[in-house]
N, C-alpha and C positions, 0 to 999 in steps of 0.2 A: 674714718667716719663710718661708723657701721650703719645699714638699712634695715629698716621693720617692717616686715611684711606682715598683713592681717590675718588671724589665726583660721580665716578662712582657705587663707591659700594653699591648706596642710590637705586639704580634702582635695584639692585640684585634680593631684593627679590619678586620685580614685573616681571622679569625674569624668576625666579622661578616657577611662579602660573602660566602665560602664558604658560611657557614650558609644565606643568602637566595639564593645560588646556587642550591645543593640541593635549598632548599623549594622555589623556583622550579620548576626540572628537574622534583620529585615532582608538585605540582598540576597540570604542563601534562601531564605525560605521563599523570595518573589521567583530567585531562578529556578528554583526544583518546582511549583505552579506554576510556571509562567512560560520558562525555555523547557519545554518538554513537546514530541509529537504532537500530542492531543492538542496543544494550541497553536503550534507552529504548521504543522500538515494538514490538519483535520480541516475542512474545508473550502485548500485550494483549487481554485477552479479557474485554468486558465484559458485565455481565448486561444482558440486552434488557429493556425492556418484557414481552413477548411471548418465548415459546421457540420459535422458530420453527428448525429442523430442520433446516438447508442437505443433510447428508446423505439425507432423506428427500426431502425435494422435489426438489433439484435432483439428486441422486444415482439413489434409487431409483425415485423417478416419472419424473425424467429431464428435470423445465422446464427450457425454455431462458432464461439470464439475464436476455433482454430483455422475456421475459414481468413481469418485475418492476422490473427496471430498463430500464423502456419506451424510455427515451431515450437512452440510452448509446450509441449506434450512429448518433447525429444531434446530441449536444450536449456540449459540456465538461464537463458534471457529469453524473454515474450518480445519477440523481434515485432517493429510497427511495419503496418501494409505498406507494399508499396502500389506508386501509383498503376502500376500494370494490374495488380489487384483490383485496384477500385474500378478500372475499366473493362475487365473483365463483364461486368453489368454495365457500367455507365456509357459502353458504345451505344447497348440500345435505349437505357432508361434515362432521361432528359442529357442527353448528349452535350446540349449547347447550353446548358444551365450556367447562368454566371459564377454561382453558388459553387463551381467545379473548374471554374480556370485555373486556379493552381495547379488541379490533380491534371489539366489537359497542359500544362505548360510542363510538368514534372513528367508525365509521359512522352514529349515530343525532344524533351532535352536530356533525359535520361537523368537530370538531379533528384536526388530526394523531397517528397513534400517536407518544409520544415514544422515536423509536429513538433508540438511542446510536450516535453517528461512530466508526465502527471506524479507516476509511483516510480522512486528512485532511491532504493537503499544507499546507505553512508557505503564510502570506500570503504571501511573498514568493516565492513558485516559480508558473512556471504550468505547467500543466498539462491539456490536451485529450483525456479520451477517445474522443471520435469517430476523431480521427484515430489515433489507436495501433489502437483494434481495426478500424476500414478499413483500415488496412494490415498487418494477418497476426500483430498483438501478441496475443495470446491473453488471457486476463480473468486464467490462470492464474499470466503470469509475474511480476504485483506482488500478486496476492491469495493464489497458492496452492491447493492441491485442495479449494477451497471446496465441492465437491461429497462432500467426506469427512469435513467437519465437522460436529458437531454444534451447537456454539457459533461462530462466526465468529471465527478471531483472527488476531491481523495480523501475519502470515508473513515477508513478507520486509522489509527495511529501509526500501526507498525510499530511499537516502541519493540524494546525489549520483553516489556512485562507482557505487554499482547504475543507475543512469539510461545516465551513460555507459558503461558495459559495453557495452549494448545500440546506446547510439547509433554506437558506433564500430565495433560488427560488427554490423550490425540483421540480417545475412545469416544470422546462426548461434540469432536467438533467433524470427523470422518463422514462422510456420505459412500450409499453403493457408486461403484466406477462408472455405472451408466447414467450416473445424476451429478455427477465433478459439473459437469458444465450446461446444466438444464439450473438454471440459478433462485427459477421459484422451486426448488426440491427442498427437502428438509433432510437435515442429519440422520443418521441412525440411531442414534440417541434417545432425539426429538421424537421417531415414530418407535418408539418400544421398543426395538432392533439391537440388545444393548450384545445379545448373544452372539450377532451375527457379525455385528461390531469388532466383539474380540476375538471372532474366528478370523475375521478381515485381515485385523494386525497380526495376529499370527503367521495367517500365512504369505501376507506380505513381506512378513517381516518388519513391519513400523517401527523404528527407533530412534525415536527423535531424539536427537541429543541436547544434554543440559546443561555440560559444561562449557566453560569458556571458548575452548578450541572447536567445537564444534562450529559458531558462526563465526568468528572473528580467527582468520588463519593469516 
């Protein structure tokens, strides 16, 4: 006994591929908008341990980053205070602040305050801050006006394509060495500086690299 199927069912399976085409088309296009830095990083802002102030301190008191982040100017990682840091001042400036028991419980027990990682590249990327802010990168251009926050939150992407922007005109995003970390400064770019700029990279040496191996080793 043979079966008849309606002559509709010859397009089925063109139906089919169309459909999973489309869906296709729709998931890759929502994850390349969607799963990328700019929407996953940009933004987070997470509660600290400790409320600590970036607008107060580094803003209106006016420290300079490396008062805290000691090492960032000599090593691949921007190492967090510790609490012998923060006490440093807070013996004598409100001692007994509640707003400070952790950093008093983290100095009397020798543990770490547990801060939360704001700015944390993938394993798979490297990444050296020494060498960016020795060569005229400001703290500003992957953190932002940290200096006008009150919470820290993570400003700009860091994608890839932000990385290369910079490496492919390092000319147009460099500042002089004595304004890396004055973070209301401007580029040399920005103030007409454009000669001074590429004398900069010259004798720095600037070479940022654009191949693969460069960040991903």
């Amino acid at each position: 006994m043979s079966h008849i199927f309606p002559k509709r069912s010859n397009s089925l399976p063109f139906q089919i591929v169309l459909f999973l085409v489309v869906l296709g088309g729709t998931v890759t296009a929502a994850v390349t908008y969607y799963c990328t830095p700019k929407y996953l990083r940009v933004g987070y802002t997470p509660v600290q341990p400790v409320p600590f102030d970036h607008s107060l301190h580094a803003g209106q008191i006016g420290l300079d980053c490396r008062y805290c982040h000691s090492n960032v100017d000599q090593s691949g990682f921007a190492n967090l205070p510790t609490s012998q840091t923060c006490m440093n001042c807070h013996k004598q400036v409100k001692p007994q602040s509640p707003l400070l028991a952790v950093v008093r419980a983290s100095f009397d027990s020798g543990e770490p305050v547990p801060w939360v990682q704001v700015h944390k590249a993938p394993d798979y990327v490297y990444f050296n801050h020494a060498i960016h802010v020795n060569r005229g990168v400001s703290c500003v251009e992957c953190h932002g006006r940290i200096d006008q926050m009150t919470v820290v939150t993570h400003d700009q992407s860091l994608s890839m394509k932000f990385c290369l922007d910079c490496h492919r005109k390092p000319a147009e995003f460099i500042r002089a060495p004595q304004d890396v970390y004055r973070l209301a400064s401007s580029r040399l770019a920005e103030q007409g500086r454009t000669a001074e700029a590429g004398l900069f990279i010259k004798q720095a040496k600037v070479m940022p690299p654009q191949s693969c191996s460069g960040c991903h080793r």
